[in-house]
C-alpha positions as CSV (number, residue, x, y, z in Angstrom):
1,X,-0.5,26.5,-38.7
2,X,1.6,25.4,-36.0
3,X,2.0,22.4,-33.9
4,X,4.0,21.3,-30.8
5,X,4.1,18.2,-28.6
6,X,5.3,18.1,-25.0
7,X,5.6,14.7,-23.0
8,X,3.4,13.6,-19.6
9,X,2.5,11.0,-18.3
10,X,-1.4,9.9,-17.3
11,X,-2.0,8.1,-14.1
12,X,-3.2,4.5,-14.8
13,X,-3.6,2.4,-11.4
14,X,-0.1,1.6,-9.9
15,X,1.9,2.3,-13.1
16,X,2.4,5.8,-14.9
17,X,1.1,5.7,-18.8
18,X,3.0,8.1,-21.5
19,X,0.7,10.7,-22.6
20,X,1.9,12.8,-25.8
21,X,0.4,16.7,-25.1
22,X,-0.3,17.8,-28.9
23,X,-1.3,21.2,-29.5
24,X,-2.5,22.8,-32.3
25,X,-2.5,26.5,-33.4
26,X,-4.8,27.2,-36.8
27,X,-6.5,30.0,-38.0
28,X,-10.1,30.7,-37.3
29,X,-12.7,31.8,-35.2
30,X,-10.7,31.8,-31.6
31,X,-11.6,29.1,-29.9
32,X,-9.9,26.8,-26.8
33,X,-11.0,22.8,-27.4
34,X,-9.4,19.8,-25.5
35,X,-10.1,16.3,-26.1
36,X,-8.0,13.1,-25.2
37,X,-11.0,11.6,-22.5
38,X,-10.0,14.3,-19.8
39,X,-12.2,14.7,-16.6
40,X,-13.4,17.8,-15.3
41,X,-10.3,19.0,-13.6
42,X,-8.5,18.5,-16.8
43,X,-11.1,20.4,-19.2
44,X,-10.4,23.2,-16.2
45,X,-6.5,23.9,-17.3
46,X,-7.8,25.9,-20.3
47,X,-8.8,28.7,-17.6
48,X,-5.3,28.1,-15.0
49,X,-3.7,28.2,-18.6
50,X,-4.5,31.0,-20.0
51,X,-4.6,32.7,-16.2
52,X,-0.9,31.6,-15.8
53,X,0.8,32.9,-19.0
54,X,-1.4,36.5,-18.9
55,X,-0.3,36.9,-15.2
56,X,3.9,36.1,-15.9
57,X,3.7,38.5,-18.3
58,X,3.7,35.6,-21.6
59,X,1.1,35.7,-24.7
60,X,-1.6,34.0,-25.2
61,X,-2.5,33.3,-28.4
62,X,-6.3,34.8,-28.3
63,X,-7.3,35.0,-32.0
64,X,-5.7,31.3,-32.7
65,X,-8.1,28.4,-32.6
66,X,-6.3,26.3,-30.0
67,X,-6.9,22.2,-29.6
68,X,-5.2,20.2,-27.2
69,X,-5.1,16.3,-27.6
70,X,-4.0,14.2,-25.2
71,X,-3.2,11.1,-26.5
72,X,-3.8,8.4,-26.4
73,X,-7.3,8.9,-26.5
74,X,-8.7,5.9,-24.9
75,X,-6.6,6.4,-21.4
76,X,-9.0,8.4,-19.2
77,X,-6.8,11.5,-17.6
78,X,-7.7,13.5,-14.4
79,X,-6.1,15.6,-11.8
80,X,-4.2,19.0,-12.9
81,X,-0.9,17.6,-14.1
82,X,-1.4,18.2,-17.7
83,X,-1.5,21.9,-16.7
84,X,2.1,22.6,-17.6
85,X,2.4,20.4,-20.5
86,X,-0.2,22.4,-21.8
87,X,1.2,25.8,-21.2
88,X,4.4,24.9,-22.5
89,X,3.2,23.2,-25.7
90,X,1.2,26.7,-26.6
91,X,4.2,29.0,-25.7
92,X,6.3,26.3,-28.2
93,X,3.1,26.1,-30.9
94,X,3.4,30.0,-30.9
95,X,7.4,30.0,-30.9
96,X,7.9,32.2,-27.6
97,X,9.7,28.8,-26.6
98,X,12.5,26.6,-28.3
99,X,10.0,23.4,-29.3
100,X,13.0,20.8,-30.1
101,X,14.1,20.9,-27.0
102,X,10.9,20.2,-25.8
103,X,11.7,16.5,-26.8
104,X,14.0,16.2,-24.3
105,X,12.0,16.2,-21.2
106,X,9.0,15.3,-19.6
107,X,7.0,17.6,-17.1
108,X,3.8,17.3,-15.0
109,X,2.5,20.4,-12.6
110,X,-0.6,22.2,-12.1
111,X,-0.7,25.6,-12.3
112,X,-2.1,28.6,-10.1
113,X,-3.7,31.8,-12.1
114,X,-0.1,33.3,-10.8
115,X,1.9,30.8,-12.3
116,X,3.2,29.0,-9.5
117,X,3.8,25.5,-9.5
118,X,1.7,23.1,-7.3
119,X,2.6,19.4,-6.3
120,X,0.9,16.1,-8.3
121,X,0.0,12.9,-6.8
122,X,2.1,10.2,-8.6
123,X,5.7,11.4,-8.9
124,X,7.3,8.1,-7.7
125,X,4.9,6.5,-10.1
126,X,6.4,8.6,-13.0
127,X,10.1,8.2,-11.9
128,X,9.7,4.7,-11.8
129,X,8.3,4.5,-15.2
130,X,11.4,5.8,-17.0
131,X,14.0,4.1,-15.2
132,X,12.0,0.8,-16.2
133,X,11.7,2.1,-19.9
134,X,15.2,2.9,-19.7
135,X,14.5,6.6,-20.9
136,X,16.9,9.3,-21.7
137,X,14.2,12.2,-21.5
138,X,14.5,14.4,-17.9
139,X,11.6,14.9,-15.6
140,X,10.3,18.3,-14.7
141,X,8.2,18.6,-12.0
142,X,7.2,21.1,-8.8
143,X,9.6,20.6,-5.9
144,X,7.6,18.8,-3.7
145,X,6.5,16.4,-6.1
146,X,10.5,16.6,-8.2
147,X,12.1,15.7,-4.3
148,X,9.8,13.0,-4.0
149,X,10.3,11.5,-7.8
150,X,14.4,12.1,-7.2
151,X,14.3,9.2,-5.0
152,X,14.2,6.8,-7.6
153,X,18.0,6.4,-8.8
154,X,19.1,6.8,-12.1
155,X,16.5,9.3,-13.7
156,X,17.5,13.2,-14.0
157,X,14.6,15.1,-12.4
158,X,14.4,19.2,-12.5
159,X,12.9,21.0,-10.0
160,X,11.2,24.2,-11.2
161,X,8.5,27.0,-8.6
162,X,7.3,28.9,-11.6
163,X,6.3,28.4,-15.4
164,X,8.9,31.6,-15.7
165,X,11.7,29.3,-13.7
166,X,10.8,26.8,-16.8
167,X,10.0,29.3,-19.8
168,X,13.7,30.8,-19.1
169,X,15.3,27.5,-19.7
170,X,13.5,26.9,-23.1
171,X,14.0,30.0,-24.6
172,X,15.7,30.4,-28.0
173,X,19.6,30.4,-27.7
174,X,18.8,30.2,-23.8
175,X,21.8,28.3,-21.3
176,X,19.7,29.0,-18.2
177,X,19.6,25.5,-16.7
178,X,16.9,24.3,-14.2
179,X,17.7,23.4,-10.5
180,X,18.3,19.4,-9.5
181,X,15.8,18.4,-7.8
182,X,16.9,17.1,-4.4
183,X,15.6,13.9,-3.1
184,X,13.6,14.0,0.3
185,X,15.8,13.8,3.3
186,X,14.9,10.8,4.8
187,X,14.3,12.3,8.5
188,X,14.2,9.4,11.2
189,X,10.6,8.3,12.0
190,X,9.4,8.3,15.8
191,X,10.3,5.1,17.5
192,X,7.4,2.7,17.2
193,X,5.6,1.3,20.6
194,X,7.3,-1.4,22.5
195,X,6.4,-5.0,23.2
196,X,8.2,-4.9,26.4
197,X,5.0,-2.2,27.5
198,X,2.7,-5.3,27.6
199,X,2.9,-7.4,30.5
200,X,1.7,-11.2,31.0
201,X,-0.1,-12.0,27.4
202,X,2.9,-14.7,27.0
203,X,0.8,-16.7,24.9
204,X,-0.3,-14.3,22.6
205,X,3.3,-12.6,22.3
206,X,4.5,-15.5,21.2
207,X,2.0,-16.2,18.6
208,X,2.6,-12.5,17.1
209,X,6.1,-13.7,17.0
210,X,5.4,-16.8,14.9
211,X,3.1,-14.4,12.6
212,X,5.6,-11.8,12.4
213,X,8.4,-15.2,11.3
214,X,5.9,-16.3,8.8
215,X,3.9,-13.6,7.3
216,X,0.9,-15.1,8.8
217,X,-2.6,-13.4,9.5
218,X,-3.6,-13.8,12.6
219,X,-7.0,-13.1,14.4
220,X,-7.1,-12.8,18.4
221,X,-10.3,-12.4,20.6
222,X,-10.9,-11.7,24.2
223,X,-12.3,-9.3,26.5
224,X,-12.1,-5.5,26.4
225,X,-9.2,-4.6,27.8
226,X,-6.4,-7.7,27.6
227,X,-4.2,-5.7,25.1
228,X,-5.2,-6.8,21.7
229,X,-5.1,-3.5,20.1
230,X,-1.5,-2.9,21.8
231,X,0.0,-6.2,20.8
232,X,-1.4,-5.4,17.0
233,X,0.2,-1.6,17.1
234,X,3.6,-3.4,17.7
235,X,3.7,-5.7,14.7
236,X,5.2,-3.2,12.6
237,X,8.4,-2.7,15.0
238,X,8.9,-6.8,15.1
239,X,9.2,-7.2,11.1
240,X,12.6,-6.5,9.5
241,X,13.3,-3.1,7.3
242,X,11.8,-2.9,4.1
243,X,14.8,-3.8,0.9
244,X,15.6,-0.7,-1.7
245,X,13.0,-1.8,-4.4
246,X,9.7,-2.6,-1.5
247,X,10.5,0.7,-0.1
248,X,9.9,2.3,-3.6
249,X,6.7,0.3,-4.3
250,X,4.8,1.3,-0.9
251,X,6.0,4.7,-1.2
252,X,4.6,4.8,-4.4
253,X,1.2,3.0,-3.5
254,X,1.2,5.7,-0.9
255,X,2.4,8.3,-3.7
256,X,-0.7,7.9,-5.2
257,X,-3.0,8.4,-2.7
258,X,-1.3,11.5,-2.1
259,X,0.2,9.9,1.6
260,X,3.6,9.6,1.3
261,X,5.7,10.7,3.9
262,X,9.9,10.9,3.8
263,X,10.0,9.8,8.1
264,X,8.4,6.4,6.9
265,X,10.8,5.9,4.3
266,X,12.0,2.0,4.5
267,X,9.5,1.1,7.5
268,X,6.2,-0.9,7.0
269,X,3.2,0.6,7.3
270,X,0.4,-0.2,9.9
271,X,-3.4,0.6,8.4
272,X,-6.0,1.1,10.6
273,X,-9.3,1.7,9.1
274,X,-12.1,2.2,11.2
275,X,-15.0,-0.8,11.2
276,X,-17.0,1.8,9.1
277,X,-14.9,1.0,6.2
278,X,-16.6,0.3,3.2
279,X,-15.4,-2.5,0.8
280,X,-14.4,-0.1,-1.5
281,X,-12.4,1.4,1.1
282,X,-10.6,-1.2,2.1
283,X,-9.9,-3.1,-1.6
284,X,-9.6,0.8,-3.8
285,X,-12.2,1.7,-6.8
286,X,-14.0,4.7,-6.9
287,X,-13.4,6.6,-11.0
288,X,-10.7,6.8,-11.8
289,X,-9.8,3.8,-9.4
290,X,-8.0,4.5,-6.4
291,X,-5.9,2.4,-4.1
292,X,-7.6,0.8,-1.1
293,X,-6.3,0.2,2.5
294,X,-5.0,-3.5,1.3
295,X,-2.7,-1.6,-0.7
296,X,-1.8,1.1,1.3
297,X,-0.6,-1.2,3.6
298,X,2.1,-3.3,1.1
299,X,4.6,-5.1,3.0
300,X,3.4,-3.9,6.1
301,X,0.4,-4.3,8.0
302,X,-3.2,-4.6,8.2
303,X,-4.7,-4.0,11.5
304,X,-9.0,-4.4,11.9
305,X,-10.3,-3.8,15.2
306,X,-13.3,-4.7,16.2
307,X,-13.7,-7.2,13.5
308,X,-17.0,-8.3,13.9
309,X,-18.3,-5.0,13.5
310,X,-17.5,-4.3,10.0
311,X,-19.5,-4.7,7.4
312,X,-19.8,-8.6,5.6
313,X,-19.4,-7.4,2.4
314,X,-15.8,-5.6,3.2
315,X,-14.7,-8.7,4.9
316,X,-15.8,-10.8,2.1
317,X,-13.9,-8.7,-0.5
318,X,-10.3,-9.4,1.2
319,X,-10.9,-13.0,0.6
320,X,-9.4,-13.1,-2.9
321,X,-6.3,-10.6,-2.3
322,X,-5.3,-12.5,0.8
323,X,-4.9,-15.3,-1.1
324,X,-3.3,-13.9,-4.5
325,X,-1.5,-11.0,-3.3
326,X,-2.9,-8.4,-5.8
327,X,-6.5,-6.7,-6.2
328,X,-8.1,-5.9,-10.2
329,X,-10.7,-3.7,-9.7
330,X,-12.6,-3.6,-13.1
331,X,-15.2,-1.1,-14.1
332,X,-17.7,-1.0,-17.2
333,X,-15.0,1.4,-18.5
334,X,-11.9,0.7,-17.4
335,X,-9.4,-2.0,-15.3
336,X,-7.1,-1.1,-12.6
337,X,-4.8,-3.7,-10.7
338,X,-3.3,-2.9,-7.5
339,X,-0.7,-5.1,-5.1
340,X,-2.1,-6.2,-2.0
341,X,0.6,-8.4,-0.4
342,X,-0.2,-7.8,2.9
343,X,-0.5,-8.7,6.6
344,X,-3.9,-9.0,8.1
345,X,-4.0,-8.5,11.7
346,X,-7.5,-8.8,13.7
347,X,-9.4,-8.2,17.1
348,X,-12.4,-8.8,18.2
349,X,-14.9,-9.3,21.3
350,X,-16.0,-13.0,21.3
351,X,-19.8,-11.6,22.2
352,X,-21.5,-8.4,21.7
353,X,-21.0,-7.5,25.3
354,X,-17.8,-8.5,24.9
355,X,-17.0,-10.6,28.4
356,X,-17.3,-14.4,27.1
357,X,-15.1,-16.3,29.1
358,X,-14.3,-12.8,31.4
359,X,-13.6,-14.0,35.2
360,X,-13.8,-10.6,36.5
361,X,-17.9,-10.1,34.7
362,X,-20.8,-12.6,33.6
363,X,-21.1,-12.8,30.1
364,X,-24.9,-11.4,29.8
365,X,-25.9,-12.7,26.3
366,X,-27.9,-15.3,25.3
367,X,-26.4,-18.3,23.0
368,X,-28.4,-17.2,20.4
369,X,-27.0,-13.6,20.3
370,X,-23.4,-15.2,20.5
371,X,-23.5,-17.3,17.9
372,X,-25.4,-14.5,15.8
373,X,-21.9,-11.9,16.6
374,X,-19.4,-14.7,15.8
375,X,-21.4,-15.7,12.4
376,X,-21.0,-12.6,11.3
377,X,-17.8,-13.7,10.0
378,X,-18.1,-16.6,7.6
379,X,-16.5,-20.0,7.3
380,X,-14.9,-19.5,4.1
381,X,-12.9,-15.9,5.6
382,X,-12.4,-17.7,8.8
383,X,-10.3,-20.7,6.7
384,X,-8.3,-18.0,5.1
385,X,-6.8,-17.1,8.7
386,X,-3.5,-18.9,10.0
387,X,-3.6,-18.3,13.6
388,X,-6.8,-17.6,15.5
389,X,-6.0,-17.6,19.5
390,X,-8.0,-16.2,22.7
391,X,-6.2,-13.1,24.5
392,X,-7.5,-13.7,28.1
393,X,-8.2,-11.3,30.6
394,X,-5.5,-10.9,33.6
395,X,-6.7,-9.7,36.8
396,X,-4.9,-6.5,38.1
397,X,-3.8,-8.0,40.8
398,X,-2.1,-10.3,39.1
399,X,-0.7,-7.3,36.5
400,X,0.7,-5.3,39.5
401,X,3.3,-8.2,40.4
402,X,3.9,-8.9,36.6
403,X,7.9,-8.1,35.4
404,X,8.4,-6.4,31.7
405,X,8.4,-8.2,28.8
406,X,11.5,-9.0,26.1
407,X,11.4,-5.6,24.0
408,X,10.6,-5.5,20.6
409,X,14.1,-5.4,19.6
410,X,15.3,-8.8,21.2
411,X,12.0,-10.4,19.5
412,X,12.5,-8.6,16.4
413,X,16.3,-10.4,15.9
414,X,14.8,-13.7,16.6
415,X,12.2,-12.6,13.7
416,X,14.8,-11.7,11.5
417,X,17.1,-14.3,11.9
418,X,14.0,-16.9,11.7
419,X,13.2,-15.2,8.1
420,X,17.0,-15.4,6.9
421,X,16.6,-19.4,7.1
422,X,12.9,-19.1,5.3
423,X,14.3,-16.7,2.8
424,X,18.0,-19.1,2.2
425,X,15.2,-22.3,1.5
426,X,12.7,-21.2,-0.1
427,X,13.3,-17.5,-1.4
428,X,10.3,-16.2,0.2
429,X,8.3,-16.1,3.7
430,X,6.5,-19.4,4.6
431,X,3.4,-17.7,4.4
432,X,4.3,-17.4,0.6
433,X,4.8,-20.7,-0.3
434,X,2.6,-22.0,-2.7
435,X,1.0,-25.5,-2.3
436,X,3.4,-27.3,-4.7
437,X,6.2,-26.0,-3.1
438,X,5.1,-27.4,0.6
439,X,6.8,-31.0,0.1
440,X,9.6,-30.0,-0.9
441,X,10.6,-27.0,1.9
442,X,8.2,-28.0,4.6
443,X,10.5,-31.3,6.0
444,X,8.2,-32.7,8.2
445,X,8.8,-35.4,10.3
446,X,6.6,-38.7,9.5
447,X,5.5,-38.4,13.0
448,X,4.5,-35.1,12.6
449,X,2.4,-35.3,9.4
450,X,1.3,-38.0,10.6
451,X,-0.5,-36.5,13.6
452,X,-1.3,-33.7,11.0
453,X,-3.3,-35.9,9.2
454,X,-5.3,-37.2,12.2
455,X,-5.9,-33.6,13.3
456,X,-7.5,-32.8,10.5
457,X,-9.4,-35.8,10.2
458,X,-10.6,-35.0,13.6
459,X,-11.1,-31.1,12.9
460,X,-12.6,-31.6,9.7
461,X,-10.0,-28.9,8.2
462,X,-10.3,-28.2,4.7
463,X,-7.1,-28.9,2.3
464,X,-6.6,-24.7,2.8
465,X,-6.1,-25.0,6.7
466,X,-4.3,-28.0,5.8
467,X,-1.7,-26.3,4.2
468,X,-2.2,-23.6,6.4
469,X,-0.9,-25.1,9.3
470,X,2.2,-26.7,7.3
471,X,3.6,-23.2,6.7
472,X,2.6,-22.3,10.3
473,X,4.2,-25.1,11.5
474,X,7.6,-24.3,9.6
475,X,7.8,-20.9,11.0
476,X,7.5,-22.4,14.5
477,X,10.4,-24.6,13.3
478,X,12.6,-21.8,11.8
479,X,12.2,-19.8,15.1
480,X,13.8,-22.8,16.9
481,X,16.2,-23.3,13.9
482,X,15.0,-26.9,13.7
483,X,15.6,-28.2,10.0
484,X,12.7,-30.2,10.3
485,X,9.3,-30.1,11.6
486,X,8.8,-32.2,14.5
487,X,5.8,-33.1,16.9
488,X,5.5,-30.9,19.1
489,X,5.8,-28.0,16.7
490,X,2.5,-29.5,14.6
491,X,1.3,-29.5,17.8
492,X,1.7,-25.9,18.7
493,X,0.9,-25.1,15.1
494,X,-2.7,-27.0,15.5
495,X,-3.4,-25.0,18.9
496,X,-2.8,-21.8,17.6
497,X,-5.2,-22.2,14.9
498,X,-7.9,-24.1,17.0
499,X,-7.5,-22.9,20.4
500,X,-11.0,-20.8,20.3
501,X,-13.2,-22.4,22.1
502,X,-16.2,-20.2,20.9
503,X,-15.1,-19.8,17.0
């Protein structure tokens, strides 16, 4: 009887669980079991297995009763990336490979009937994993998935095309070593769209400024046609480059959902969904749990057009990760938590035909139809939003005469210098701050909290939008580089949030 054990790792949410490949060769009637809680794709390596070693010319052990155990046994395990493992710990079990050196690496790659290597989902996921267990072990992997893992530092990751590439490193008394893998070239990414495109809409540029200062959600509604989709698609080219360690965690987010790509390298994302978007869409599940848009879009953006059109139940969901920053999707069988520390951007029509408050067309619905479109989003989501303004409709005319805006790079150093004074206070974005850290970094005036506190008498905000408009009101401040918060900034802070006239 012989026995051989090859480390892999199982995918398990964000992080990358170790999974110890066991395989057993006994005598018997010739038989292939695997057990270990695999899902179907895994259960189907037996066939790719025994497919790839015929076809590069290796043995199979056919009159050996074979079982493979993936421990541990309680982690679920899916995809095809125990396929190598697999094929290496039979060639080891059988002694056509050396089996202590086995102990030396790790390896994930599924297999074609030829024998080639094919790309996992998850490398940066299991790069990341043995730098933070401070592992000596190498990582073998395909090249596209090994370029992809190399761009974590400090972890020795081997690139291999075939089992054979592997096989003839792991031979008996073999010195054949197996390529580097080379990270992915970071290739420069198309140059986002520029604010300076937009013309007029100074109201509304200057709130996406503030939100861009602050981290701040902001909602905007108008007509068809006033540029709130184009304002939204230039969020992402006002915020500052992502730092060395966000960079790794949206690219792995992104890693897992099998979207990575090296041209976005260090820029934040924009999502997009369509309204259609079902909750689980947007927040992740599914089995094995998946990342949803929320996390797709870490550190960057989260745009929803046509707001009012999706469904309640999807708009509902992103009330708790809005607030917390993470999303833990639990299952009858299983737990997955993802991050979700993002920025929601909105649009919307303020009617279902969309011209409320149009000069150029009459609004043709009834109140009752109105207030049916608007109440499709509820109080409590509403409440979660920092800045809700109107984008109004400019007449052509009037656009014809109008002079380019500032571009997005003279906004986008006002942004980052507004965030270096947020980050030297308080060690995060103002949108961040948690409510027993607003007294001590907000420096209001007495003035100014004290017309706060009218305000919301007045308004009848809740102790949320109270706190909302603090942190809205110190990114107006830091944008002026006022060390405290005076007047007229609570002012502007208090119209940007109530300046709807409809919502």
């Amino acid at each position: 009887m012989s026995l051989a054990i090859v480390q892999s790792r199982a995918l398990d949410g964000l992080s990358a669980a170790a999974v110890s490949v066991e395989v057993h060769l006994a005598n018997g009637l010739p038989s292939f079991t695997l057990v270990g809680l695999a899902e179907t794709e895994v259960k189907e390596s037996r066939e790719r297995v025994r497919a790839a070693l015929q076809n590069s010319g290796l043995s199979f052990p056919h009159n050996r009763r074979i079982i493979v155990n993936l421990a541990p046994a309680e982690l679920p395990k899916e995809g095809g990336r125990f396929d190598l493992p697999i094929a290496l710990g039979l060639l080891a079990a059988s002694e056509q490979i050396d089996a202590a050196r086995l102990a030396e690496f790790e390896c994930a790659g599924e297999l074609s009937l030829g024998g080639e290597l094919r790309p996992v989902r998850g490398a940066l996921a299991m790069s990341l994993a043995l730098r933070q267990e401070q592992s000596t072990r190498s990582l073998i992997l395909p090249p596209t998935s090994a370029a992809e893992a190399a761009l974590v530092s400090g972890i020795k990751v081997l690139q291999a095309d075939h089992l054979l590439d592997v096989v003839a490193a792991l031979v008996p008394g073999s010195d054949a070593p197996l390529a580097p893998a080379t990270p992915l070239t970071r290739a420069e990414a198309p140059a986002p769209p520029d604010l300076s495109d937009i013309k007029g809409q100074a109201g509304a540029k200057r709130a996406l400024e503030i939100a861009a200062i602050g981290e701040h959600s902001l909602l905007m509604v108008g007509p068809p046609g006033t540029g709130k989709s184009m304002l939204a698609q230039r969020m992402a080219g006002l915020l500052p480059p992502l730092s060395e360690e966000e960079a790794l965690a949206c690219a792995s987010v992104l890693s897992l959902a099998g979207q990575f790509e090296p041209a976005r390298w260090g820029q934040r994302s924009l999502r997009s969904p369509h309204h259609s978007a079902s909750s689980v869409a947007l927040v992740g599940g599914g089995s094995p749990p998946r990342p949803g848009e929320i996390s797709l879009a870490l550190h960057g953006v989260l745009f929803l057009d046509e707001l009012a059109e999706f469904s309640r139940s999807a708009l509902e969901a992103l009330r708790e990760p809005m607030e917390t920053g993470r999303i833990l999707i639990s299952r009858a069988a299983r737990q997955a938590e993802f991050p979700a520390r993002f920025q929601l951007l909105a649009a919307m029509n303020p009617c279902p035909c969309g011209h409320l408050g149009n000069p150029l067309r009459a609004c043709c619905c009834s109140p009752d139809q109105i207030a049916r479109y608007q109440g499709r989003l509820s109080g409590p989501f509403l409440d979660r939003l920092d800045l809700l303004i109107e984008v109004p409709m400019i007449r052509p005319s009037e656009l014809a005469g109008m002079a380019a805006g500032e571009s997005s790079a003279v906004v986008a150093a006002r942004v980052a210098a507004a965030r270096e004074r947020a980050m030297a206070r308080q060690g995060c974005s103002n949108a961040r701050l948690a409510a027993q850290q607003l007294e001590q970094h907000i420096g209001a005036e007495p003035a100014a909290q004290a017309f706060l506190l009218k305000a919301a008498g007045q308004l009848g905000l809740s102790a949320r939008a109270y706190h909302r408009l603090l942190r809205v009101a110190r990114s107006i401040a830091d944008l002026e580089d006022s060390p405290r918060v005076t007047t007229p900034q609570m002012a502007e802070a208090i119209q940007l949030r109530r300046g709807l006239r409809s919502i």
